[in-house]
C-alpha positions in Angstrom: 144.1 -5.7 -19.9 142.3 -7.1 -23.0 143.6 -7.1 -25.8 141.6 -4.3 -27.3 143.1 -2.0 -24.7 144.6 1.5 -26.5 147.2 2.3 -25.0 147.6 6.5 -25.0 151.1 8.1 -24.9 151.5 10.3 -21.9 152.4 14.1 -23.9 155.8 14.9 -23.8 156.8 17.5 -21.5 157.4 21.0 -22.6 161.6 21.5 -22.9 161.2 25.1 -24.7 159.2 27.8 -24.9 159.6 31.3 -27.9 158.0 34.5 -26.2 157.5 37.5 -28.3 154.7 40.0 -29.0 153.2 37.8 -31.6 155.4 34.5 -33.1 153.9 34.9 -36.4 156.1 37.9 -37.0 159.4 35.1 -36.7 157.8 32.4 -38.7 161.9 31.5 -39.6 162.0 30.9 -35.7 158.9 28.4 -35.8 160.6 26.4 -38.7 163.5 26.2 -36.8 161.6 25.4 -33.4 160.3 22.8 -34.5 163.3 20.8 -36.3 165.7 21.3 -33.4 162.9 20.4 -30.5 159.8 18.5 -32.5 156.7 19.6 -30.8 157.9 19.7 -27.6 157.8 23.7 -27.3 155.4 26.2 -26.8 154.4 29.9 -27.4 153.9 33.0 -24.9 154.0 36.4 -24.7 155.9 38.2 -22.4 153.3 38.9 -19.6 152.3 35.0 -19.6 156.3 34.2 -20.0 156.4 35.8 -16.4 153.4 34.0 -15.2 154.5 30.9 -16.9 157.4 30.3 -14.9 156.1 30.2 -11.6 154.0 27.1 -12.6 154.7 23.2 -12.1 155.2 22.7 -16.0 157.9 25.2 -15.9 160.2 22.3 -14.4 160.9 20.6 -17.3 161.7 24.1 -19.6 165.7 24.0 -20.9 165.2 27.3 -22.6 163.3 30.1 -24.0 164.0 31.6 -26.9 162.6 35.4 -26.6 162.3 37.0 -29.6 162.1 40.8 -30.3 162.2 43.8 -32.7 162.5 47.5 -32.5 159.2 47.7 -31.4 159.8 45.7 -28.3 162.3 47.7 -26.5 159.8 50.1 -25.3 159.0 47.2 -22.7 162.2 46.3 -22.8 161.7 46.5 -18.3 159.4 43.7 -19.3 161.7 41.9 -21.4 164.1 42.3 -18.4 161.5 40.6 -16.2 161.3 38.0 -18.2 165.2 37.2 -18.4 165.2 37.6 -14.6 162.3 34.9 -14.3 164.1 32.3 -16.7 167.1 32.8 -14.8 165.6 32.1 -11.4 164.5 28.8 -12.5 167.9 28.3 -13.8 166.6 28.3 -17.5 169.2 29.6 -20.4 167.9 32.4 -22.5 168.3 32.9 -26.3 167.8 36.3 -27.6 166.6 36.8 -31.2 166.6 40.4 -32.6 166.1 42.3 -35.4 167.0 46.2 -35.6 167.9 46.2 -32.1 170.8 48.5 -31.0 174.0 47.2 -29.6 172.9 49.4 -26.1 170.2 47.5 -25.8 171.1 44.1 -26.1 174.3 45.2 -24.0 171.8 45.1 -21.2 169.8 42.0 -21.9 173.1 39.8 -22.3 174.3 41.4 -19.2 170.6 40.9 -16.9 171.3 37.1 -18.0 170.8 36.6 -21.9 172.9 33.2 -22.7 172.9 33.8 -26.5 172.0 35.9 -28.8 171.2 35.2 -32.3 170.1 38.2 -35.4 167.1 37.5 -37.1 166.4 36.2 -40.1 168.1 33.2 -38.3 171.2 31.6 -39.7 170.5 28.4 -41.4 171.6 25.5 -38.3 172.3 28.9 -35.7 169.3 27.8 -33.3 170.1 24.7 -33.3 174.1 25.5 -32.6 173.1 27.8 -30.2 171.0 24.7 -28.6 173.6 22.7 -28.4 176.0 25.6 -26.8 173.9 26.5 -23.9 172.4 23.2 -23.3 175.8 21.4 -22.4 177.6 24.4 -21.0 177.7 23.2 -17.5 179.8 19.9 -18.8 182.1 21.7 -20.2 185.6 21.1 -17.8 187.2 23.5 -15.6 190.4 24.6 -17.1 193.7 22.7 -16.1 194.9 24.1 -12.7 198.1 25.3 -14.9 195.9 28.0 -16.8 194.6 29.3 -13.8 195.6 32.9 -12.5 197.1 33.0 -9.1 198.2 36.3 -9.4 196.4 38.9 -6.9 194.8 42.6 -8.1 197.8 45.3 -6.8 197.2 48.0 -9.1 200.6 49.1 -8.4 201.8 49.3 -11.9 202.0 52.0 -14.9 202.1 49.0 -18.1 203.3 50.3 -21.7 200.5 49.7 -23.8 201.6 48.0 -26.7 198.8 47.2 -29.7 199.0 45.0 -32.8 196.7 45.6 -36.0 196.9 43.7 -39.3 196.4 46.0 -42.5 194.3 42.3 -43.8 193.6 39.5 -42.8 196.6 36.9 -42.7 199.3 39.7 -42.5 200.7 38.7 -39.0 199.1 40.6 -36.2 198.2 38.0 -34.0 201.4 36.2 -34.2 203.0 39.1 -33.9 201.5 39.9 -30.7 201.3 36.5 -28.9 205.1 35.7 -29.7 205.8 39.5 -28.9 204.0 39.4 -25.2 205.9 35.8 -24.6 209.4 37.0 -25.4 208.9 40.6 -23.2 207.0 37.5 -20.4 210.9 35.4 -20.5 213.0 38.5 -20.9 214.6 38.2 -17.3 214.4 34.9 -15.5 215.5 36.6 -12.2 212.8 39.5 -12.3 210.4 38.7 -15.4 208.2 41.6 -16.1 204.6 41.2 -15.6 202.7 40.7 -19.4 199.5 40.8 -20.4 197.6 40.1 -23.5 194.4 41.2 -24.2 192.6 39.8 -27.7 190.1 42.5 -28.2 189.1 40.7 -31.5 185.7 39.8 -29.9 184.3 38.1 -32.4 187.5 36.1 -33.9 190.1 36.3 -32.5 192.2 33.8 -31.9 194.9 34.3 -29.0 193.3 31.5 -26.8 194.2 28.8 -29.6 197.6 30.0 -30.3 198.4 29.6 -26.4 195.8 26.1 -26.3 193.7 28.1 -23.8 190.1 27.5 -23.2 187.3 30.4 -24.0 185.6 31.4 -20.5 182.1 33.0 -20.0 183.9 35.2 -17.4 185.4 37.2 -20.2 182.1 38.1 -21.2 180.9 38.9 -18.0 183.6 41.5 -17.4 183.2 43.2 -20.7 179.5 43.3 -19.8 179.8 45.3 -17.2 183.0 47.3 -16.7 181.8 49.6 -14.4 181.3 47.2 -12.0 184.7 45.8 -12.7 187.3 45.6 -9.7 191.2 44.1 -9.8 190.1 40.9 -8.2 187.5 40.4 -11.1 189.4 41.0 -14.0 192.4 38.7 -12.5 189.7 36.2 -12.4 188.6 36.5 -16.0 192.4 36.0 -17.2 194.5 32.5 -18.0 198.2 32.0 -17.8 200.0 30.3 -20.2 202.9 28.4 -18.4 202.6 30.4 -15.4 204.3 33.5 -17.2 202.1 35.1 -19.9 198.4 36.4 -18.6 195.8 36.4 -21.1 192.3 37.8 -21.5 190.7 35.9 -24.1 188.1 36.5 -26.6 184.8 36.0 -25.7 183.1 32.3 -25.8 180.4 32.9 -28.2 180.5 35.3 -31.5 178.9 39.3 -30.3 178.7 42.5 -31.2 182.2 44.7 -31.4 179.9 47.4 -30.3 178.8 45.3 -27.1 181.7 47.4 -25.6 182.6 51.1 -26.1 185.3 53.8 -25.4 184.5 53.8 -21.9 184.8 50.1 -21.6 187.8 49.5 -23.3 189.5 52.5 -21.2 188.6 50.6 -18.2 190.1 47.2 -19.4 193.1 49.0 -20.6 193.9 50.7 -17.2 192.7 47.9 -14.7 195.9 45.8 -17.3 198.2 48.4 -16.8 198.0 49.2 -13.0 198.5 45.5 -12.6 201.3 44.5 -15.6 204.4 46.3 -16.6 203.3 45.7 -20.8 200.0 45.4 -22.0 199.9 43.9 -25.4 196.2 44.1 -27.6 195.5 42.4 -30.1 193.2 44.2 -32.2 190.9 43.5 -34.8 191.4 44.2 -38.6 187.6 45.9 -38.5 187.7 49.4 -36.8 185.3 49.6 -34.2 183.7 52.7 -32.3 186.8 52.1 -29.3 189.3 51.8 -31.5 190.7 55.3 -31.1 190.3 54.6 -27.4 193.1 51.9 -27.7 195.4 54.3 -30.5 195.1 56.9 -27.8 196.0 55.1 -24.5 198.8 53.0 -26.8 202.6 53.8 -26.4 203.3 51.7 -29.7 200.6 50.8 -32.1 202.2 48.4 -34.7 200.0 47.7 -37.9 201.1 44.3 -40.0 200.9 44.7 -44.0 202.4 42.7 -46.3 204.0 43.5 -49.7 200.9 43.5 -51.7 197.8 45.3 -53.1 195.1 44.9 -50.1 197.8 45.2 -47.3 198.5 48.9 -49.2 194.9 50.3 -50.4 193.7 49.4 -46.4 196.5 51.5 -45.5 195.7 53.9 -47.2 192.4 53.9 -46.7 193.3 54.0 -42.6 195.6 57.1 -43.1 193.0 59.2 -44.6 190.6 57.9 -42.0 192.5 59.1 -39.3 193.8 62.3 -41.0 190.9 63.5 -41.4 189.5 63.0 -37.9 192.8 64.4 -36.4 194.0 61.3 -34.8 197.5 60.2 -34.2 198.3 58.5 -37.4 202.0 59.3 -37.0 202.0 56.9 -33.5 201.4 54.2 -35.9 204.6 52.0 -36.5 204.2 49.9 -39.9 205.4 46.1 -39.8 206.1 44.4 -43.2 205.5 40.9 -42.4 207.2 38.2 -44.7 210.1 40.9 -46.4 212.5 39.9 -48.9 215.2 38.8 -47.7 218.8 41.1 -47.8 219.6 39.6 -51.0 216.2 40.5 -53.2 217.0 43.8 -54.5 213.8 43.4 -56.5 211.7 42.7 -53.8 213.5 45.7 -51.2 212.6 48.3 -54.5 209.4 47.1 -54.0 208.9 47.8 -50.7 210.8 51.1 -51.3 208.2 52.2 -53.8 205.4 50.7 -51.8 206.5 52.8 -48.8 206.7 55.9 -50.9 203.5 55.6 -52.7 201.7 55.3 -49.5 203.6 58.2 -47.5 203.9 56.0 -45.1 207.6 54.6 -43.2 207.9 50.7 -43.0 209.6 50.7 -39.3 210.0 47.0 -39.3 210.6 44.2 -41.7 209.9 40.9 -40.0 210.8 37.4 -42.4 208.8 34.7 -43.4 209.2 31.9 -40.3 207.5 29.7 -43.2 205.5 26.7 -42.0 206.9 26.3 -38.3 204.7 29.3 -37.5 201.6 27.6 -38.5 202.1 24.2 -36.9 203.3 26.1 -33.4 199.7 28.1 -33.9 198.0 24.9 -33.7 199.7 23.3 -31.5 199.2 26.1 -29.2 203.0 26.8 -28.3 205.1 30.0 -29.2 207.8 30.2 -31.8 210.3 30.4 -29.0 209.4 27.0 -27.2 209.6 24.8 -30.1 211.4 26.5 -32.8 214.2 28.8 -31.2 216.5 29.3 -34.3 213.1 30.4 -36.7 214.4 33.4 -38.2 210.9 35.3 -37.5 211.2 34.2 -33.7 214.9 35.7 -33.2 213.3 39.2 -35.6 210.5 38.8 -32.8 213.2 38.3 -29.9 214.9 41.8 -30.9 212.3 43.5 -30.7 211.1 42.7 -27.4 214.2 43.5 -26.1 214.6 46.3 -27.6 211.2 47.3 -26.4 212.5 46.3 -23.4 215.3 48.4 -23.5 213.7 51.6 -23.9 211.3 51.1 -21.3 214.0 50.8 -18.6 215.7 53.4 -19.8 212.7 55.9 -19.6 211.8 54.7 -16.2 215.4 55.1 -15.2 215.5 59.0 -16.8 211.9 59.2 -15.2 213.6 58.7 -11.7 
C-alpha cells in the first residue's frame, strides 16, 4: 500500500429503521432519530417495512420505530403485519401516535408493540424509550424470594377491599400496602390468603413500597384478559416475604384506558376466587373502570386530609357519582393525619369539614410522621420496622377488625 492509498470507511450498518406513511409528517421524530442513532437509521413505509425484514441487512436492525396517525388505522391489519414481521426477527417495536384511540393501540401493544410513545415526542422520550427496550433482556430475574409459588385454585370468594386518595399525598397507598400486610400476618397458624393489586397503571407505586421489581408480565395480562387463566395471573404476581401477593403496576407509563370495565372485572374475580381479601389500590384520576371496581368492592375507603383540595375533590366525587346513580354511600371516608384527642381546634375542624361536605369521616388515622416515609423507601411495612408507630397500631385495628367481620359473616353465612 503506498502511501497515497485512501482508505474508505466501510458504512455503518443500519441499527433502526421509522416506518410510516410518509416521515415528513413526524419531522420531531427525524430530529430525534438522528441524535439518539447518528445516521445509522433508515426510512420505509409499511409495505417495504414487511419486505424489508426478510432481507440480509435486516440482521443488524435493534428497532423500528413505526409511526402513525388517525389516518393509518384504516391499515391498521398492515400495521399488524409489520409488528408481527419485527417480532419474528426478534426486533423491539416503538409505537408513535397521534389521535389514536386507546382500542387501537390496545391491540398493537398486545400483537407485540415494546413502547409506545404520543406524538409531538417528549423532549429525551425516544431516546429513554431506546435505552428501555434496548437493555431489557439484561435486566435480572427477580430474587427467588419474590417469586409466586402459589398454584391457581379458584376456590375462594375474596372481600374486595379498595383504597382511593381524595389528592395526591393523602395516604392511599400506604394505607393499602400496610392494610393488605397486617390482614397477610393476622393468624400465623392459618394466615388468610392477600392480595394487592396497584391499578394505578401509570404511577403507582406498591412495587417500591414492598422493594419489588416491575415485570412485563403485568402488562401482558392486562393486555389480554380474555385470554387470562389462574395459572397466568399467578405468574404475573410477586410475594413479598412469602405472605403478601402483589400485582404490580405496569413496567413502562400507558394509557389508564388500555384496560376497561370488562378487564378489570376479570382481574378482580380471577383475585378473589384465589385470595380470601383483595386489596386495590386505585388511582386518584377516575378512569372509565372505575365504577367497575366501586361496584364489585365490599369496602371502598377514600383518604382526604384536613384541607382545601382533600375537600373540593370530595365534593366534586359526590356529585359525580350522584348524579350517575352510583353507590356513593359504599364509600367509607379516611382522614389521614387527624388531630390528635387533645386538639379541640383541629376535631371542630374536621366536624365542620364533615358537615360542609355531607359526608361521614368513618376513620381518623394519625400522622406516623417520618418513619412512614423512610419504611416507603426502604421498601418494608410499618409493621416490620416500626411496630409501636402510632399509624401502624391505627392500621393494625382495622385489619382486624376487618377481619372480624369477615368471619363473622362467613360464620352467619353457614
Amino acid at each position: 500500500m503506498t502511501a497515497n492509498a485512501v482508505l474508505k470507511a466501510e458504512p455503518q450498518p443500519i441499527v433502526a429503521c421509522t416506518v410510516s406513511r410518509d416521515v415528513q409528517i413526524f419531522d420531531l421524530l427525524i430530529e430525534d432519530m438522528e441524535s439518539a442513532v447518528g445516521d445509522r437509521w433508515g426510512d420505509l413505509g409499511f409495505a417495504d417495512a414487511i419486505a424489508f425484514m426478510d432481507q440480509p441487512e435486516a440482521a443488524t436492525l435493534e428497532f423500528v420505530a413505526i409511526a402513525i396517525d388517525q389516518q393509518d388505522i384504516a391499515e391498521i391489519s398492515l400495521i399488524i403485519d409489520v409488528i408481527s414481521a419485527a417480532k419474528a426477527r426478534k426486533v423491539k417495536v416503538i409505537l408513535i401516535t397521534e389521535d389514536v384511540g386507546p382500542a387501537d393501540l390496545h391491540q398493537l401493544l398486545r400483537v407485540g408493540g415494546d413502547e409506545f410513545l404520543p406524538y409531538p415526542l417528549p423532549e429525551g422520550e425516544l431516546a429513554e424509550a431506546i435505552t428501555r427496550i434496548t437493555t431489557a433482556e439484561e435486566v435480572a430475574p427477580p430474587p427467588p424470594e419474590t417469586q409466586n409459588t402459589l398454584k391457581a385454585g379458584n376456590d375462594r370468594d375474596g372481600v374486595v377491599i379498595a383504597v382511593q386518595g381524595m389528592a395526591g399525598g393523602t395516604g392511599a397507598t400506604t394505607l393499602a400496602v400496610n392494610l393488605a400486610w397486617e390482614l397477610a400476618k393476622l393468624d400465623p397458624k392459618d394466615p388468610p390468603r392477600v392480595c394487592i393489586l396497584d391499578l394505578d397503571l401509570q404511577f403507582g407505586t406498591v412495587a417500591t413500597y414492598l422493594d419489588l421489581s416491575r415485570r412485563e408480565a403485568v402488562l401482558e395480562l392486562l393486555s389480554d384478559t380474555e385470554a387470562m387463566d389462574g395459572d397466568a395471573f399467578m405468574q404475573a404476581l410477586q410475594t413479598h416475604a412469602g405472605k403478601l401477593h402483589v400485582l404490580t403496576s405496569p413496567s413502562d407509563l400507558v394509557p389508564l384506558d388500555i384496560v376497561n370495565s370488562g378487564d378489570i372485572n376479570r382481574v378482580i374475580e380471577m383475585a378473589r376466587g384465589n385470595f380470601d381479601y383483595v386489596v386495590i389500590d386505585m388511582p386518584t384520576t377516575v378512569a372509565e373502570w372505575s365504577q367497575a371496581v366501586l361496584e364489585a368492592a365490599h369496602v371502598y375507603f377514600a383518604t382526604l386530609e384536613l384541607e382545601m383540595r382533600s375537600a373540593q375533590n370530595t365534593l366534586r366525587l359526590k356529585r359525580a357519582l350522584q348524579s350517575e346513580d352510583l353507590p356513593f354511600g359504599k364509600i367509607r371516608f379516611v382522614l389521614n393525619r387527624a388531630p390528635s384527642f387533645t386538639d379541640l381546634t383541629g376535631k371542630t375542624r374536621v366536624k365542620r369539614m364533615a358537615e360542609s361536605l355531607g359526608i361521614s369521616i368513618d376513620l381518623q388515622l394519625p400522622d406516623g410522621g417520618k418513619p412512614v416515609a423512610q419504611n416507603a423507601d426502604h421498601g418494608v411495612p410499618l409493621a416490620e420496622s416500626a411496630p409501636k408507630n402510632a399509624l401502624r397500631k391505627e392500621i393494625a385495628k382495622l385489619a382486624k377488625s376487618v377481619h372480624e367481620v369477615n368471619e363473622a359473616d362467613a360464620v352467619a353465612a353457614k
